[in-house]
C-alpha positions as CSV (number, residue, x, y, z in Angstrom):
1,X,-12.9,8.4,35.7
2,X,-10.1,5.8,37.1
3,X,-9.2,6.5,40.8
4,X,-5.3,6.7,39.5
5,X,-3.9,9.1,38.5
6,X,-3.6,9.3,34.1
7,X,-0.7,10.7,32.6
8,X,0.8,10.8,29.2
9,X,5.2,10.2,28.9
10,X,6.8,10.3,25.5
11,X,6.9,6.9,23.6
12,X,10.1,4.9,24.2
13,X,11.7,2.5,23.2
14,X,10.5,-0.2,25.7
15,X,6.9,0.3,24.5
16,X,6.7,-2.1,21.6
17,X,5.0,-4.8,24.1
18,X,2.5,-2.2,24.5
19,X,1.9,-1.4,20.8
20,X,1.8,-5.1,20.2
21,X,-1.2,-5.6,22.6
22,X,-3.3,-2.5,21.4
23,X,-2.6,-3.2,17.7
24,X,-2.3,-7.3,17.1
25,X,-5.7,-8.0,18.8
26,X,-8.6,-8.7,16.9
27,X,-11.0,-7.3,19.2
28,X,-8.9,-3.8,19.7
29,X,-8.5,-3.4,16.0
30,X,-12.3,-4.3,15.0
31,X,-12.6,-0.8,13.9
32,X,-9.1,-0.3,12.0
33,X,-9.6,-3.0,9.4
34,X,-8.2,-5.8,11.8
35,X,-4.7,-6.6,13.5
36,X,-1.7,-5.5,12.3
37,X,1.3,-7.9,11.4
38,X,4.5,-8.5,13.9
39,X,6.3,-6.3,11.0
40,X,3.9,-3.8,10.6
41,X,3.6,-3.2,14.7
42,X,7.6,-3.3,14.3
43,X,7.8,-0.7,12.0
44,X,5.2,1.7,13.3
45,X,6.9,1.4,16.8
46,X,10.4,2.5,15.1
47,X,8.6,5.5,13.1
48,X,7.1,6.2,16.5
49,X,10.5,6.6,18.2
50,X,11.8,8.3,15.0
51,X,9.4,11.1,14.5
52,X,8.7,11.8,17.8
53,X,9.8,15.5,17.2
54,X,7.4,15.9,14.6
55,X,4.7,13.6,15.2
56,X,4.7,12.7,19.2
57,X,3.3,10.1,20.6
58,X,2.8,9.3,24.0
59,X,2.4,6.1,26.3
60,X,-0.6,6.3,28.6
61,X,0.2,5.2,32.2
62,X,-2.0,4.9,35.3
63,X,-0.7,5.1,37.5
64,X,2.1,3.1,37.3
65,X,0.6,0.5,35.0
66,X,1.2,1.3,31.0
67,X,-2.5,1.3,29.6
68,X,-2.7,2.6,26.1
69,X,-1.3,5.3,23.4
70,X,-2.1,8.6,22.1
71,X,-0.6,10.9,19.8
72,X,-1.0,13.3,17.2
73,X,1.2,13.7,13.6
74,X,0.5,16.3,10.3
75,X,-1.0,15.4,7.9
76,X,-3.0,17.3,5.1
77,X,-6.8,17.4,5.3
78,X,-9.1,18.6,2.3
79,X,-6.3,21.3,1.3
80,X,-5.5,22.4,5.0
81,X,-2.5,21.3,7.2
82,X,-3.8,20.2,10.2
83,X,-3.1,17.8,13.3
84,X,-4.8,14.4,13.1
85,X,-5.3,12.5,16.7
86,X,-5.7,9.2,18.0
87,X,-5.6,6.5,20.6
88,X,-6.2,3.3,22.2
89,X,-6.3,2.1,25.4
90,X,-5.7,-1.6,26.6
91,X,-9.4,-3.4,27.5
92,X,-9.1,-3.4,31.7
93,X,-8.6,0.3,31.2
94,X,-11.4,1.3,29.4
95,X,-15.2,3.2,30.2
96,X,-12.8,4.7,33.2
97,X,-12.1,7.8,31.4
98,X,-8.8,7.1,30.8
99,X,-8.6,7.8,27.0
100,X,-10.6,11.1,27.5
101,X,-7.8,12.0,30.3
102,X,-5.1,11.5,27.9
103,X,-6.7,13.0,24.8
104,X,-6.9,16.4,26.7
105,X,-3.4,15.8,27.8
106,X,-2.2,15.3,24.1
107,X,-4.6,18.1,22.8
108,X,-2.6,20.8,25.3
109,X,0.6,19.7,24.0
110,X,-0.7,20.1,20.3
111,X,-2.0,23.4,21.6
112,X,1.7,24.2,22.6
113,X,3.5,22.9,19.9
114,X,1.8,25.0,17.9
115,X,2.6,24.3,14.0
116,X,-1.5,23.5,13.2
117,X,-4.3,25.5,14.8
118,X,-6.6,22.4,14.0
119,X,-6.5,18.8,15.1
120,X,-8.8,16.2,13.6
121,X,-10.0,12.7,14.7
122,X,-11.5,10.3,12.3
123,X,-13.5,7.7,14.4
124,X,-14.9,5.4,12.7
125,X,-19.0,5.9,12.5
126,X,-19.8,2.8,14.3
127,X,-17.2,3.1,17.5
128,X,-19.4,4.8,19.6
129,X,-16.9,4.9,22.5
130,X,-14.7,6.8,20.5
131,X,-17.1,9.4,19.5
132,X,-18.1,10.2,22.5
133,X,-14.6,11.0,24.1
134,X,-14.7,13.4,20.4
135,X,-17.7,15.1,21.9
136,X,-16.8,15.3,25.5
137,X,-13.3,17.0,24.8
138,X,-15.0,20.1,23.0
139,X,-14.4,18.9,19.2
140,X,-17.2,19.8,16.5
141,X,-18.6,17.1,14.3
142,X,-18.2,17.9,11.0
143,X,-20.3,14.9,9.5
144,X,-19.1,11.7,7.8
145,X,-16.4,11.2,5.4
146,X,-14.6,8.2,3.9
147,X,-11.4,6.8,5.0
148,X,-9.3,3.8,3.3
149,X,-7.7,2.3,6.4
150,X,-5.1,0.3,6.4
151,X,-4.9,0.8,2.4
152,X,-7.8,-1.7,0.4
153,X,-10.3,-1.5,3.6
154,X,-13.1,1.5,2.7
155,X,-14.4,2.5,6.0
156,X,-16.5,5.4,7.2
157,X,-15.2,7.8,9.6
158,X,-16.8,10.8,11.7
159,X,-14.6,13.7,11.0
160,X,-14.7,15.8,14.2
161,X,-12.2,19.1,14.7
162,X,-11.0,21.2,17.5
163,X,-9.4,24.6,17.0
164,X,-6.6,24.6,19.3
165,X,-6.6,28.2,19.0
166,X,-10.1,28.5,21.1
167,X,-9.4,25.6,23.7
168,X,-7.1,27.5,25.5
């Protein structure tokens, strides 16, 4: 676990640096079908600030240093409306907890937004990192399941679910 303090603050405005460096870089998009364009980091950064009602994201800050994202949005899932999850954090931040820190953080405001009593991550099979912060934070695997993301790239997910109406 990092020595400073993790938190989670509602995405801003100011954040699209951020975005930028956990989405345009090869090496942090290796399991999401590769970087995304200046104009697609643009426009998921402005739908980020515009459904933050909805769909919240969050900037992940230790201490005082910005050092990734989560968030969680709807979506439907094999005829159920659910909550999917997700996150990234920035390369000197990582294997130090902090994306397991935040994911709790994010899952207890699902928990109390309360509009889905399940949340969902879809890892893909071969980021081992990212399962295992699925299976530390109390989700169940379900088993494997195909995923085309971003459209045109076929890859194969985990899908792993929490009931937000046991966690608490």
């Amino acid at each position: 676990m990092s020595d400073a303090p993790v938190r989670i603050e509602p995405w801003a405005e100011g954040d699209g640096a951020l975005l930028a460096q956990l989405l345009g870089d090869p090496a942090m998009m290796e399991h999401l079908g590769g970087p995304e364009s200046e104009q697609q980091i643009a426009d998921r950064h402005a739908r980020y600030l515009a459904d933050a009602d909805r769909d919240p994201q969050f900037r992940i800050v230790v201490g005082d240093v910005p050092a990734g994202w989560v968030g969680y949005w709807e979506r439907d899932w094999r005829e159920r409306e659910v909550y999917e999850i997700g996150w990234s954090v920035l390369p000197a931040f990582q294997g130090r907890g902090v994306a397991r820190a935040a994911t709790v953080q994010a899952l207890a405001r699902a928990g109390a937004h309360g509009r889905r009593r399940f949340v969902h991550a879809f890892p893909s099979v071969d980021n081992a990192p990212s399962n295992a912060i699925c299976s530390r934070t109390g989700f169940t695997l379900l088993g494997p399941c195909d995923f085309e993301y971003p459209p045109g790239h076929p890859m194969g997910c985990n899908d792993w679910r929490l009931d937000l109406a046991g966690a608490h």
